[in-house]
C-alpha positions in Angstrom: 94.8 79.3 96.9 94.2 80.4 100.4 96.6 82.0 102.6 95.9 82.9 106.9 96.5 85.9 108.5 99.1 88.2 107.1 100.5 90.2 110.9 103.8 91.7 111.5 105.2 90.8 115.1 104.1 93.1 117.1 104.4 93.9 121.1 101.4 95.5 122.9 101.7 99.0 124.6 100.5 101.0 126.7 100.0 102.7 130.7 97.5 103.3 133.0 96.2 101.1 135.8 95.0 97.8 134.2 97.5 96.8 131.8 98.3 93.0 130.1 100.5 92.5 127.4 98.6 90.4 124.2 100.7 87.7 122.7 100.7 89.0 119.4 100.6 86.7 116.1 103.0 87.7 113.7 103.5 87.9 109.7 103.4 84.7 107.9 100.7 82.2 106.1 98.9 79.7 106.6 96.5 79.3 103.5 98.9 81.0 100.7 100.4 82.3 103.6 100.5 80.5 106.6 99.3 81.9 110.0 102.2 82.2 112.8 102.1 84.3 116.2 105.0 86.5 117.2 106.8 86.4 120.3 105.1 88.7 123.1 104.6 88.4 126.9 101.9 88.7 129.0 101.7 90.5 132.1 99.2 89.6 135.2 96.4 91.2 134.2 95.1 93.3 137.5 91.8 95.6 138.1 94.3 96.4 141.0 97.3 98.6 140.2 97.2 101.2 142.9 101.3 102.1 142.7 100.3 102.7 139.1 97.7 105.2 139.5 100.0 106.6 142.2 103.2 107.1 139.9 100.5 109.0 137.0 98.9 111.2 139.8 102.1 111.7 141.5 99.9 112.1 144.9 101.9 109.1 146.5 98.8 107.3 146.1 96.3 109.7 148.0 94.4 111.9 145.1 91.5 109.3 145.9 91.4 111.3 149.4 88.9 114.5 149.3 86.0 115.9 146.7 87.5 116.2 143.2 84.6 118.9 143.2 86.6 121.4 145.9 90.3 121.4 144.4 88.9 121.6 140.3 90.6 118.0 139.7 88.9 115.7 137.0 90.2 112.1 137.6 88.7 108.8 136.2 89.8 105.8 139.1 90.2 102.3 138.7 86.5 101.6 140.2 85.1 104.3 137.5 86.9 102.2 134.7 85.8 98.9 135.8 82.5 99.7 136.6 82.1 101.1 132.7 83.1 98.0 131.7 81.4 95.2 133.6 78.2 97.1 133.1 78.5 96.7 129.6 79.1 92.9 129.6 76.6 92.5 132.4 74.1 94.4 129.9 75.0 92.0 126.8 74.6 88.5 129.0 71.3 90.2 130.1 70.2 91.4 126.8 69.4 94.8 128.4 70.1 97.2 125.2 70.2 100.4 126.9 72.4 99.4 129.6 74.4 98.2 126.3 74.3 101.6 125.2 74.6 103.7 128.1 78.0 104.7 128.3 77.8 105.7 124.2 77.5 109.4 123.1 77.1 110.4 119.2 77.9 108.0 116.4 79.5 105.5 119.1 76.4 104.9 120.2 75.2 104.5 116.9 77.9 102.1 115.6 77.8 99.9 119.2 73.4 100.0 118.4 74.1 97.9 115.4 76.8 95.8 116.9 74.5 94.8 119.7 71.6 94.1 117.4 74.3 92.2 115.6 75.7 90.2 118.7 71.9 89.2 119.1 72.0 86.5 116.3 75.5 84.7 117.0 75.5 81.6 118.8 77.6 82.5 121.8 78.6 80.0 124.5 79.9 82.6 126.8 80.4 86.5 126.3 82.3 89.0 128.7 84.7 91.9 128.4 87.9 92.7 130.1 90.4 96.0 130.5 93.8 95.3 129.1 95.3 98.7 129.1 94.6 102.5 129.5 96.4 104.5 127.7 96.5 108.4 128.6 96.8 110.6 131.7 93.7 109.8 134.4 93.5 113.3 136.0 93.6 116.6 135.0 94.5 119.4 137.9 94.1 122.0 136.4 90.1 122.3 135.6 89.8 120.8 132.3 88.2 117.5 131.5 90.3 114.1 131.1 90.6 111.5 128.1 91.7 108.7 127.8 91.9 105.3 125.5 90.7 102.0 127.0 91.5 98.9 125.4 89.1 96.7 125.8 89.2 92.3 125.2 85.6 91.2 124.3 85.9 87.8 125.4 84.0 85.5 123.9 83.3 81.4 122.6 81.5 80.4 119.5 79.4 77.5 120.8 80.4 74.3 118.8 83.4 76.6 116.8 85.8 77.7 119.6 87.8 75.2 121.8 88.4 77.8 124.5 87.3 81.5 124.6 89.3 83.8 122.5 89.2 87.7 122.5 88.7 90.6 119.9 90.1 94.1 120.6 88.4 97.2 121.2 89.9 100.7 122.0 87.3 103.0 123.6 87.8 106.8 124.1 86.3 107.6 127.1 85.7 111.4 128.4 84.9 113.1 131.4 84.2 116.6 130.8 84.1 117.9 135.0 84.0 115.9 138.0 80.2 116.3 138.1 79.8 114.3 134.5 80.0 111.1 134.6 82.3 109.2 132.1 81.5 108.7 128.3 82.7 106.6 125.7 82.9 108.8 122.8 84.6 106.7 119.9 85.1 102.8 119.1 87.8 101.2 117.3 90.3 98.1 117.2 92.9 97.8 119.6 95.8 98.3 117.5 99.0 96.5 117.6 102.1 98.1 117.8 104.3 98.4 114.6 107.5 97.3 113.2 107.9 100.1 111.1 106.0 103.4 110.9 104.8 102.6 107.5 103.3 99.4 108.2 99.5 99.1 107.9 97.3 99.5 111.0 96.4 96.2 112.4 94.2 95.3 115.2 93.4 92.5 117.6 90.2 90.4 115.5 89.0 94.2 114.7 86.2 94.4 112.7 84.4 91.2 113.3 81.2 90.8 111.4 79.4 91.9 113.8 80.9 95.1 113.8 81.2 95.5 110.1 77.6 94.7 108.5 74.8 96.5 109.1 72.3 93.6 108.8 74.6 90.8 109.8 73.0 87.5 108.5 73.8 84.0 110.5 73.3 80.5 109.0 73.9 77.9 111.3 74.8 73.7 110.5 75.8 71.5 112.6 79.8 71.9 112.7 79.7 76.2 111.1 78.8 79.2 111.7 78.2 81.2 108.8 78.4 85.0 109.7 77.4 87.3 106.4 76.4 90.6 105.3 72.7 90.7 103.9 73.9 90.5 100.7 75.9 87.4 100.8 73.0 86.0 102.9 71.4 84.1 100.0 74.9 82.5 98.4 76.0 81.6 102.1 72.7 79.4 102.9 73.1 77.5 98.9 76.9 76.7 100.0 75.7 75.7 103.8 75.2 72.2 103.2 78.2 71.1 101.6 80.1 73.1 104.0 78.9 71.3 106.7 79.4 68.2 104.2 83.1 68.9 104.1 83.4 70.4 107.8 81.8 66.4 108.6 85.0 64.5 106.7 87.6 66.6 107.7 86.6 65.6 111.3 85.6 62.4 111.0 89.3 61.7 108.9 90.9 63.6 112.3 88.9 61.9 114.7 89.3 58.2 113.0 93.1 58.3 112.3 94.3 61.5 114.1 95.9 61.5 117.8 93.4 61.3 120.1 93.1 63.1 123.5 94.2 66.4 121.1 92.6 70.4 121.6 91.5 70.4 117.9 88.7 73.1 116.8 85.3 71.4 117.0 83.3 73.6 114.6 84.4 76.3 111.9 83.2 80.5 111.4 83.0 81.4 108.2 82.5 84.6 106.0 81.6 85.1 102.5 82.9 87.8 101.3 83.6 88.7 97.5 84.7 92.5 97.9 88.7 92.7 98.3 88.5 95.5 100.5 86.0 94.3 103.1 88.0 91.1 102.8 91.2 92.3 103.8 90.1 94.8 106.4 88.0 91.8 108.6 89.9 90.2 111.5 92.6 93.7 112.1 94.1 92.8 108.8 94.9 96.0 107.7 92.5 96.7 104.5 95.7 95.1 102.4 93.9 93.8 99.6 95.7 90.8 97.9 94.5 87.7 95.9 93.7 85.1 98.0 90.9 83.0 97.9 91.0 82.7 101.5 92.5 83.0 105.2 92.2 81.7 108.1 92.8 84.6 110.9 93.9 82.8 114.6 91.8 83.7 117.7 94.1 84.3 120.7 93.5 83.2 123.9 92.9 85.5 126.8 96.2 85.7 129.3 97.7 82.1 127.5 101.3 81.7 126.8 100.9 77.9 125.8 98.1 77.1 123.5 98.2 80.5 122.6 94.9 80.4 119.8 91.2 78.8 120.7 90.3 79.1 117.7 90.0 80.9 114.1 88.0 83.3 111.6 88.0 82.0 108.1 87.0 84.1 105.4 86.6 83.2 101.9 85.7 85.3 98.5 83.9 82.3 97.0 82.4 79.4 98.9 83.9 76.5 97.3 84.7 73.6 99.1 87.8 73.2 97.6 89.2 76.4 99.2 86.9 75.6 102.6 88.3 72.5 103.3 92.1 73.9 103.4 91.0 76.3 105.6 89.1 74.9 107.8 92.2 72.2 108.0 94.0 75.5 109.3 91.4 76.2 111.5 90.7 73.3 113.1 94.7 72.4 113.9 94.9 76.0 114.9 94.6 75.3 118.5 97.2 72.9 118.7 99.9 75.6 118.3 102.4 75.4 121.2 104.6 78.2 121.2 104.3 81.9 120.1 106.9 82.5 117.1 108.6 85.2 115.9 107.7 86.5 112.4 109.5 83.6 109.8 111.8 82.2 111.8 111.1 78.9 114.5 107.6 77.6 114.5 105.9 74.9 113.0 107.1 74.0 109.5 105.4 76.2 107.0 105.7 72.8 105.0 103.8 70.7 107.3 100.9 73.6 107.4 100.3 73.8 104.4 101.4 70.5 103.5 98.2 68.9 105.8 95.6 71.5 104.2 96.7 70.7 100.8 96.9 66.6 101.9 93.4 66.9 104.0 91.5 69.5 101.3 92.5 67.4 97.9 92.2 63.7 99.7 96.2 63.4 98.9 96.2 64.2 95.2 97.6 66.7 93.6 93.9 68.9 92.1 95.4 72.3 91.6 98.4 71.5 89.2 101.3 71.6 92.2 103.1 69.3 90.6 103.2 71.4 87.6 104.5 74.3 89.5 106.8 72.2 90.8 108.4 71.2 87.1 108.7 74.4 86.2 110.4 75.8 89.4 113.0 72.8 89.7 113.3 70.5 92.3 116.4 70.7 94.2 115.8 67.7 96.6 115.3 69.8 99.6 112.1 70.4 101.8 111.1 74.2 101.2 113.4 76.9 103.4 111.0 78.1 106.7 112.0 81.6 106.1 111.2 81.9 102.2 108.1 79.9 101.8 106.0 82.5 101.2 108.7 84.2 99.1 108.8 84.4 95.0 105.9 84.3 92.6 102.7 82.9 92.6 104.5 79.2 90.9 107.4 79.7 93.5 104.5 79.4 96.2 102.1 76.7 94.6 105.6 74.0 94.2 106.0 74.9 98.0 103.2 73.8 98.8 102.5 71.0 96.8 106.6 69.8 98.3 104.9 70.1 101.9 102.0 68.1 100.1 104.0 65.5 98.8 106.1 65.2 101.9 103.4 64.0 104.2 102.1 62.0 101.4 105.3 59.9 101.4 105.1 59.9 105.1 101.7 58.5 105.1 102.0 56.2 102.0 105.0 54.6 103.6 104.3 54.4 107.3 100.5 55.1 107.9 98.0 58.0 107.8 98.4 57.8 111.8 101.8 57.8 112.1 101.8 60.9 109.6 98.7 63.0 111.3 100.6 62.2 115.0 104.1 64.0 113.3 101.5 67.0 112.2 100.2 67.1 115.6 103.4 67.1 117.2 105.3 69.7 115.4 102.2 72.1 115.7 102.7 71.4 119.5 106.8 71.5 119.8 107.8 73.1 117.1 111.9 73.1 117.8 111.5 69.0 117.8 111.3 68.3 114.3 114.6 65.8 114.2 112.7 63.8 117.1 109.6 63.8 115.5 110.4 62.5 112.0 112.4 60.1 113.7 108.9 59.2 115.8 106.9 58.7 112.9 109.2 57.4 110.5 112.6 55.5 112.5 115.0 57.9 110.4 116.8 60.7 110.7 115.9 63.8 109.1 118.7 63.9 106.6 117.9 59.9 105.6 114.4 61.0 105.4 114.7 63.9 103.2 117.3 61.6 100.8 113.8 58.7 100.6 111.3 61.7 100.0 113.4 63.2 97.5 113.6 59.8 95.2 110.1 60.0 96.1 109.7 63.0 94.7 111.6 62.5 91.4 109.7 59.5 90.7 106.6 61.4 90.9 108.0 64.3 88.4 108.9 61.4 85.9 
């Protein structure tokens, strides 16, 4: 089974003179556990916050005014800060590797030398970075240097993969020693998310991505994937290309042909191979939680959306069957339709109707992994699965979940057409709090009368 990102709800933080809150997705599945994003708001995001840096400096806004050099004051400014980091996505659109490098020192350098060798081989439509926050005091009065943490958003889009751009996290520590040294970036890590509880795992904003992880990152490219490997895998990732792309071609053409048209759908899937459970689970900020899955699909947010919050996904799988591909790229490619940012197993789209399309889309509407024997063996209690336990119980508990959500849009589609059914998937990704109206749309019953047919339905199968 394959499950999506596994993220607690979390709210950025952080001060300093360029700040945005991240929408932040939140725990849940979508694969054995579903994908879901937790509520968050975004702030204007502004190169501009002058009453900011006044309130840190306490100067009234004036400690720009005179030579740092003649009153011992170290201070890193707004234009030092921005300057850092447009030169370093003007460097990587120019493919200028020591500009790249420049503001590196020690084994920063030597971590962001690989990553930029890295970057080289992915297909990118468009690359930039942007300052989110700052966290840390700006100036130091009293003759010592200054440090501070930079978050910064590589923005980027996956030609063929990513509807829009989406963004990966990085937190630089930048130093400036005296005012006569110019400013350094002295470590590189993910741009954490803010915990629920103090002894949740660290999590990070699409931090590592392959390119950050592998030393020798390997890319095989089809027409609808990008596959993005460590050396290692590189040879078992090129023998599963083809019917990847196979797969990648009938789960769009099924979309395309019966699906609602006009609709933000991914048009291309990224994929990793990778076998070893704790590179797995530490790709995409998961936390290094090591679990059982045979795959996720991680959501890419967008930069500064509220609506449409994801423009994509990272899917990772341990083997590369197209059994567990197809679910989730199913995940991945309805990612981008999600409408509204969801707090951690409660609203959202159904976790029914997630999983219940990958499951529907990845075993052509029959039941190949032995749901319905889960499903014996757990009871059937005529009701579609709870939102807030779906994920809950054992391993059976989960598969007769899913194979309920299965069966559920099996009935709808068996009854009133594959369209009708795909349109009610599309809309509850988009509104989630309208599921009465929507099974009314797709089906001319209420949710109640519906539920009362797809259970019959359902015991009929069982016999």
């Amino acid at each position: 089974p394959a499950r999506a990102t596994p993220r607690h709800e979390r709210q950025g933080e952080g001060r300093g003179v360029m700040e945005e809150e991240i929408p932040q997705p939140a725990t849940a599945n979508r694969g054995l556990r579903a994908a879901v994003a937790a509520v968050a708001s975004i702030a204007v995001f502004a190169l501009v916050a002058v009453a900011v840096i006044a309130l840190q400096r306490g100067d009234g806004g004036k400690a720009d005014q005179g030579s740092p050099a003649d009153t011992g004051r170290v201070s890193l400014t707004k234009a030092d800060l921005a300057r850092l980091v447009a030169d370093h996505a003007s460097a990587l659109r120019a493919k200028d590797e020591s500009a790249f490098l420049a503001p590196f020192s020690g084994t920063a350098k030597d971590g962001q030398r690989r990553t930029y060798a890295n970057l080289q081989k992915v297909p990118f439509k468009e690359t930039g970075f942007e300052i989110r926050r700052t966290n840390g005091r700006l100036e130091n009065s009293f003759g010592g240097g200054v440090k501070v943490e930079l978050d910064v958003a590589f923005v980027h889009q996956l030609e063929g993969v990513d509807a829009t751009p989406v963004q990966e996290g990085y937190r630089w520590t930048v130093e400036q020693k005296s005012a006569k040294d110019r400013p350094v970036v002295t470590a590189v890590a993910g741009m954490p998310y803010t915990k629920l509880r103090p002894d949740d795992a660290d999590q990070f904003v699409a931090y590592p991505a392959p390119w950050d992880l592998y030393p020798d990152l390997r890319v095989t490219r089809t027409a609808h994937i990008v596959l993005m490997n460590s050396a290692e895998q590189d040879s078992a990732a090129r023998a599963a290309a083809p019917r990847l792309e196979q797969a990648a071609q009938n789960l769009l053409s099924t979309w395309r042909s019966k699906g609602p048209q006009g609709q933000p759908v991914a048009p291309g899937f990224a994929l990793t191979l990778e076998p070893d459970a704790t590179k797995f689970a530490t790709l995409y900020g998961q936390g290094g939680r090591a679990g059982g899955e045979a795959g996720i699909a991680v959501e890419m947010q967008r930069p500064h959306a509220l609506d449409r919050p994801f423009g994509g996904s990272r899917l990772l799988v341990k083997d590369p069957a197209v059994r567990v591909g197809t679910h989730e790229m199913t995940h991945a490619m309805l990612m981008p339709l999600t409408g509204k940012i969801q707090v951690t197993g409660l609203g959202g789209t159904q976790n029914w109707v997630i999983e219940g399309i990958a499951e529907y889309l990845a075993g052509g509407g029959l039941d190949d992994r032995g749901g319905l024997s889960a499903l014996r063996r757990t009871g059937f209690t005529g009701r579609l699965p709870e939102q807030l336990m779906f994920y809950g119980g054992n391993a059976t508990r989960q598969a007769a979940n899913y194979e309920l959500g299965r069966l559920a849009l099996k009935f709808m589609a068996d009854k009133y057409g594959e369209d009708k059914m795909f349109a009610f998937v599309a809309a509850q990704y988009a509104e989630p709090d309208s599921l009465d109206r929507q099974i009314k749309d797709a089906t001319g019953l209420d949710t109640a009368a519906f539920t009362s047919a797809w259970a019959d339905y359902v015991r009929s199968t069982l016999k």
